[in-house]
N, C-alpha and C positions, 0 to 999 in steps of 0.2 A: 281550512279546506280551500283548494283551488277550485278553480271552474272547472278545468280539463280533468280534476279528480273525479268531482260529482256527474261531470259528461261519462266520464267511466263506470261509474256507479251504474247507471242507466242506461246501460249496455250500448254507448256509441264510442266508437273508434276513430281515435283521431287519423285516419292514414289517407291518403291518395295514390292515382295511379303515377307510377314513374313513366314519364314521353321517354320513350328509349328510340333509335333510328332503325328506319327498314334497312335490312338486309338485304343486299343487293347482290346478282350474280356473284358480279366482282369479288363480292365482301362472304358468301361461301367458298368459292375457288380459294380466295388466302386462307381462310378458315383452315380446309382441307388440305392443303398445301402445308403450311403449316404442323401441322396433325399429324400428317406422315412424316415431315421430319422430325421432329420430336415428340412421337407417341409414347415412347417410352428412354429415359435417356438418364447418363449416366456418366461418372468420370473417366469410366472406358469405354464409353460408347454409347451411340443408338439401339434399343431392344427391336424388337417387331412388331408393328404396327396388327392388330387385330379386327378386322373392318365386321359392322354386326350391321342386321335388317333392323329398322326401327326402332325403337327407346327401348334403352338398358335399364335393367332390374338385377335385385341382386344376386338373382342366379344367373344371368347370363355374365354378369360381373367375374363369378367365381368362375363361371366355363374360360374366360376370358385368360383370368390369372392361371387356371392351368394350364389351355393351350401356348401361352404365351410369355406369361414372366418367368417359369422356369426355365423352357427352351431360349429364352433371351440372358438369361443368366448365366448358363451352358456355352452358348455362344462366342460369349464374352468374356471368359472365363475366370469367373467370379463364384464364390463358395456363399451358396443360399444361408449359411448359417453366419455369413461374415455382412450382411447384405440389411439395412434397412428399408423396407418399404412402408412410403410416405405415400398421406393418398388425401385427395381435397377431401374436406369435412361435409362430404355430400351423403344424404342417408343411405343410401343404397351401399356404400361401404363401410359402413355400420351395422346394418339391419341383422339379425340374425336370421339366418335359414333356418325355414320349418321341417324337419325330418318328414 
């Protein structure tokens, strides 16, 4: 038995906080900048950029992909069924919607 086992045992976790750096004007402006150039992108092109009020859930996700990645698809003229969409491993593209 290790120590940091038996620490587990006894319900303590080994973690701490990560110092990450403030965000500075500057450093949203490139953020957003950014963002809009590549919100959605692809071998033929940039999609459309989709801009929401406040933190995304996974329904405003899906409102997102309707308004959005289809007509960006359209656009560019690309067949939905020729088309993989790749999406970061974040839960909200995951989650299942509740009916």
């Amino acid at each position: 038995m290790t120590v940091n086992r038996e620490l587990r045992k006894l319900g303590f976790k080994g973690r701490r906080i990560v110092k990450k750096p403030v965000l500075t004007k500057r450093h949203h402006k490139l953020r957003l900048k950014f963002a809009k150039d590549h919100g959605g992108f692809c071998k033929a092109g940039v999609g459309d950029l989709i801009l929401i009020e406040g933190y995304m859930n996974p329904t405003i996700y899906i409102d997102i992909l309707r308004r959005g990645y289809f007509s960006s698809l359209e656009k560019l003229g690309l067949d939905p069924s020729q088309v993989i969409l790749m999406q970061a491993n974040d839960p909200k593209h995951k989650k299942k919607k509740k009916q």
